[in-house]
N, C-alpha and C positions, 0 to 999 in steps of 0.2 A: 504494500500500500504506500503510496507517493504522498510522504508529508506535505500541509499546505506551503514549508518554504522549499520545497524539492519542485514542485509544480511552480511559484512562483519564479525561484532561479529560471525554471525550464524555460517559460513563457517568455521570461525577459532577455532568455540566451538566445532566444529564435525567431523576437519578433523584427529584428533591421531585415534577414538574411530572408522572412517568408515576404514581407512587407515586397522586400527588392523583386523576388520570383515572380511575385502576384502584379506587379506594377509591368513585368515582362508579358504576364500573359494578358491583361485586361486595358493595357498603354492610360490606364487614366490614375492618377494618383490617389483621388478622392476614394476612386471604388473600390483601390487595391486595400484603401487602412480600412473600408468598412469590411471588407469580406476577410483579411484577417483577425479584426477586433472580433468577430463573430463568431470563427474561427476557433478564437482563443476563450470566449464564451462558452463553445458548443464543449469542451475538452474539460473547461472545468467544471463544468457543470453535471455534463454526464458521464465523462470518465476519471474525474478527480482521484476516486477509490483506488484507481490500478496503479502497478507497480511502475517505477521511474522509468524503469527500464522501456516499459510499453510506451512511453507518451510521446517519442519521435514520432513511430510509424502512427500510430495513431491521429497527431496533428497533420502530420502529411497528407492521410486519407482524408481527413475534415477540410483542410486545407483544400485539398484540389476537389472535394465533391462541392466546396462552397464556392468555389472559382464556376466552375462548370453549372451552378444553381444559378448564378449571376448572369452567364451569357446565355442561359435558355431565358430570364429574369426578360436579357436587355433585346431579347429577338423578339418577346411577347409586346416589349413597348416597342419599340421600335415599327416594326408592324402596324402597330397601329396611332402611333404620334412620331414625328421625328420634329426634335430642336435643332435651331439653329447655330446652338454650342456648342452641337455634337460635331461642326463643320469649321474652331476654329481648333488650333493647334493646342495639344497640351501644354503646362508647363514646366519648367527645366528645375525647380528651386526643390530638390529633394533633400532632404535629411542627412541620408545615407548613400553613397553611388559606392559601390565597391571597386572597380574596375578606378576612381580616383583615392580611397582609398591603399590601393597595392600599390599604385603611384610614389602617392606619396610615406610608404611605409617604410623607406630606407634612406632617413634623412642626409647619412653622411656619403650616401650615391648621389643623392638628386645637388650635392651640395657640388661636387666632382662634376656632376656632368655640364654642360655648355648650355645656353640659352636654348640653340638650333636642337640640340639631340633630346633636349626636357622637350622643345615643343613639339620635336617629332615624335616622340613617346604620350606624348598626350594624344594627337591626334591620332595615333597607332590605337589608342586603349580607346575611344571614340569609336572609331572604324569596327573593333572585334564587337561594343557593346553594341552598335548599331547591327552587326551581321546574328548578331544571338538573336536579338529582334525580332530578325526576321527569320527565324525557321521555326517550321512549323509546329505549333504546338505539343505535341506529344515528343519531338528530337529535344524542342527545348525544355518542356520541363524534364526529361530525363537527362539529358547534359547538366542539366542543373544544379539538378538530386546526385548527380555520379560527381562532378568534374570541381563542382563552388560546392556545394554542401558534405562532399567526401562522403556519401553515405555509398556502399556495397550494392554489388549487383542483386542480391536477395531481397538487402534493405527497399531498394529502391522499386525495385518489382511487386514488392509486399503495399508500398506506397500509394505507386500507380495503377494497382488492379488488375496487374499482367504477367508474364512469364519472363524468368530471365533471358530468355532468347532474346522474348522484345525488348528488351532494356538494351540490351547489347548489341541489338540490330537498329535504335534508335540512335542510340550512342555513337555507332558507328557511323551513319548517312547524317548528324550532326555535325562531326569532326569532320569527315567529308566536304560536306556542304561551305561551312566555313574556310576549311584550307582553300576553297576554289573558290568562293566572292574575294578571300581574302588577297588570295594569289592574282586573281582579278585586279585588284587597285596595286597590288606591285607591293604586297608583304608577303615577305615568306618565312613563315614559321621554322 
């Protein structure tokens, strides 16, 4: 049984890292902190009792069936109302960006390096966030779950509902995909 500060650690260990996933699959920021907060509701509320150990895979599945609740949510309105802020661009002023975090994670590198080579490293870390973007759902939230959240091919099968073949045949038309948009604009991993 997962004490209330074992659940709370948890909650607060994993809410930049679902926040950021959820902002990849839904591209709007608002909707990414409500279906996390919910999320992180549904968990303690109905599975608070279970062992620590249980409440990765278990936020992960709430996690992405509440992602997935959201876009049948936003097909039902949509369908039948569409706004006109749904047509202007998101915005940029997030919290947490991880991809500028590892950036900036190695201060006595970034101090060494050159104006020209920090700015093409920035842009570099731009370009891959941009290419995660865009592959398709199921490559990226399993690149996700494998590559940023280090969770196992088991772990991460158990997550998304599937077998670890698919996680590893996700995985791999992911890494795929990416080395060739990437190779595309002239980086090569």
């Amino acid at each position: 049984m997962a004490t209330e500060q074992e659940l709370s650690d948890f909650l607060q260990g994993i809410e930049k890292r679902a926040f950021k996933r959820t902002v990849y699959a839904v591209r709007d920021e608002d909707a990414a902190l409500d279906i996390v907060q919910d999320a992180m509701i549904r968990l303690a509320q109905r599975y608070g009792d279970r062992p620590a150990a249980e409440l990765p895979l278990l936020f992960q599945r709430i996690l992405g069936n509440a992602t997935m609740d959201w876009f049948r949510h936003q097909k039902v309105r949509n369908a039948v109302l569409r706004n006109f802020s749904d047509f202007e661009p998101a915005g940029s002023d997030e919290d947490f960006d991880l991809l500028e975090h590892l950036s900036s994670q190695s201060p006595a590198d970034d101090a060494a390096e050159g104006a020209d080579a920090g700015a093409a490293r920035a842009q570099t870390l731009l370009l891959i966030e941009e290419e995660v973007a865009r592959l398709p759902t199921r490559q990226r939230e399993a690149f996700l779950m494998r590559y940023w959240e280090e969770m196992d091919v088991a772990e991460t099968a158990a997550a998304m509902g599937c077998s670890e073949g698919s996680v590893k045949t996700h995985c791999s038309r992911a890494v795929h995909a990416l080395a060739k948009a990437l190779q595309a604009k002239g980086i090569s991993l």
